[in-house]
TIFI-312179 format. One record per residue (C-alpha): residue number from 1; y, z, x. Coordinates in pm, 1 decimal. Each point is the difference from the previous one (the first is absolute). Layout:
# residues N
{site NUM; {Y; Z; X}};
...
END
This chain:
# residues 82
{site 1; {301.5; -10882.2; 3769.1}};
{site 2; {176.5; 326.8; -97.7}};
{site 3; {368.9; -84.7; -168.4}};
{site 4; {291.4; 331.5; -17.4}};
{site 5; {289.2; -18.7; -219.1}};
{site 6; {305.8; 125.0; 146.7}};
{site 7; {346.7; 41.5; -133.0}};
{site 8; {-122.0; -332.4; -175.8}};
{site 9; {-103.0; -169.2; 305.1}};
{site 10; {-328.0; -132.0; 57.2}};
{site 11; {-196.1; 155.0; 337.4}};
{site 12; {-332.3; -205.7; 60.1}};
{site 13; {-274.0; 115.2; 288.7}};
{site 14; {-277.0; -274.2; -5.0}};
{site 15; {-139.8; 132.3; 351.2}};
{site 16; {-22.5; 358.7; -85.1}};
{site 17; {153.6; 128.0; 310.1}};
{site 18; {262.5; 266.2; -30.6}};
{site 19; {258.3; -270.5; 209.4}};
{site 20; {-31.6; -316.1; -199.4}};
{site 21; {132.0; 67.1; -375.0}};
{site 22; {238.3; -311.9; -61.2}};
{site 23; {313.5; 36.7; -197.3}};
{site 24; {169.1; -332.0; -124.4}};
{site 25; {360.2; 19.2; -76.8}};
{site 26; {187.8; -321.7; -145.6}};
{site 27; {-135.1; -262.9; 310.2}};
{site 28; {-17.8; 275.0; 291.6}};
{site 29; {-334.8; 164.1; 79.7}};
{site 30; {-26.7; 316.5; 154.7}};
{site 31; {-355.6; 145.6; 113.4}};
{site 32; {-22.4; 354.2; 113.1}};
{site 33; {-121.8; 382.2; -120.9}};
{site 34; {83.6; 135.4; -365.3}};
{site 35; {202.6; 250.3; 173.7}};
{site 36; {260.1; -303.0; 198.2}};
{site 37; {-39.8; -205.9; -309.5}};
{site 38; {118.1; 226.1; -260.4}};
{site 39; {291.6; 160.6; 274.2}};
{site 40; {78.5; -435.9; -26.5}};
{site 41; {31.5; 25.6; -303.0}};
{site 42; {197.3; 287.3; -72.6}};
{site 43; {216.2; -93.4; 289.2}};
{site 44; {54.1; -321.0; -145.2}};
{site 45; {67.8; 130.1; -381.2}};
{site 46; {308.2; 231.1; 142.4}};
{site 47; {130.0; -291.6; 181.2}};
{site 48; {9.6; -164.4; -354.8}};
{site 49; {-159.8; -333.6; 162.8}};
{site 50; {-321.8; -6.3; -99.6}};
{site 51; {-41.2; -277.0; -302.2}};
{site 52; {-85.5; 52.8; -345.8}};
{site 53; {-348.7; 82.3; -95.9}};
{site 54; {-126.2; -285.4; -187.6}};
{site 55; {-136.2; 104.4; -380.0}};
{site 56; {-142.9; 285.4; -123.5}};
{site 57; {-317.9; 66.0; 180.8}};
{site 58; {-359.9; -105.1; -82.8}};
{site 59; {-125.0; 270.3; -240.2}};
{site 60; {-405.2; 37.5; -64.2}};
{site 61; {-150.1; -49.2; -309.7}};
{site 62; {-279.2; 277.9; -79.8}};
{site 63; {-329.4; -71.7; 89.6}};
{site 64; {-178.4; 116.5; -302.2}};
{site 65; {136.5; 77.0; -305.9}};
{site 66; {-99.8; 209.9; -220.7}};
{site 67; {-6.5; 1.9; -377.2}};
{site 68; {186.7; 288.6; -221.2}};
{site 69; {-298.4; 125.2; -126.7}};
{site 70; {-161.0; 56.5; 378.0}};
{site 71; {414.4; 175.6; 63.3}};
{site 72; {11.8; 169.1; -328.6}};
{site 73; {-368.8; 214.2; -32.1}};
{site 74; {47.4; 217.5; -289.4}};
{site 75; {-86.1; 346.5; 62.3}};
{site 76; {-317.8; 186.0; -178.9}};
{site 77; {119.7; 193.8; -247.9}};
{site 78; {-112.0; 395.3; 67.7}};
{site 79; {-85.5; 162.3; -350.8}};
{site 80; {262.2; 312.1; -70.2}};
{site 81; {-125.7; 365.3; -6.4}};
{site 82; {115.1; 201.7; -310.9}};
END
């Protein structure tokens, strides 16, 4: 399933076609093509009727992290020429 974020709405496309991403606004779904779905949506957000986004969106914690000394290498040190 590939998932877009737009304007802080959620676009889902579990078939993969280019015609089925889903957006879900309050209790109304709406299936169509990124291109209708986002035009929706802006539509929608000039009209001032679209509702609230709920929360601050999902972020992703880093896969791997990665200790300072693996960030910080320290640099040889080149001997100076007189």
């Amino acid at each position: 399933m590939r998932k877009l974020i737009y304007e802080g709405y959620i676009l889902t496309n579990s078939e993969g076609l280019t015609d089925t991403w889903k957006l879900i606004i309050g209790e109304q779904t709406r299936v169509g093509s990124l291109f209708e779905l986002r035009r929706q949506i802006n539509f929608f957000q000039e009209l001032g009727v679209l509702p609230p986004i709920k929360g601050p969106l999902p972020t992703q914690e880093p896969k791997t992290k990665l200790s300072n000394k693996r960030l910080h290498k320290a640099k040889p040190k080149l001997p100076l020429r007189p």
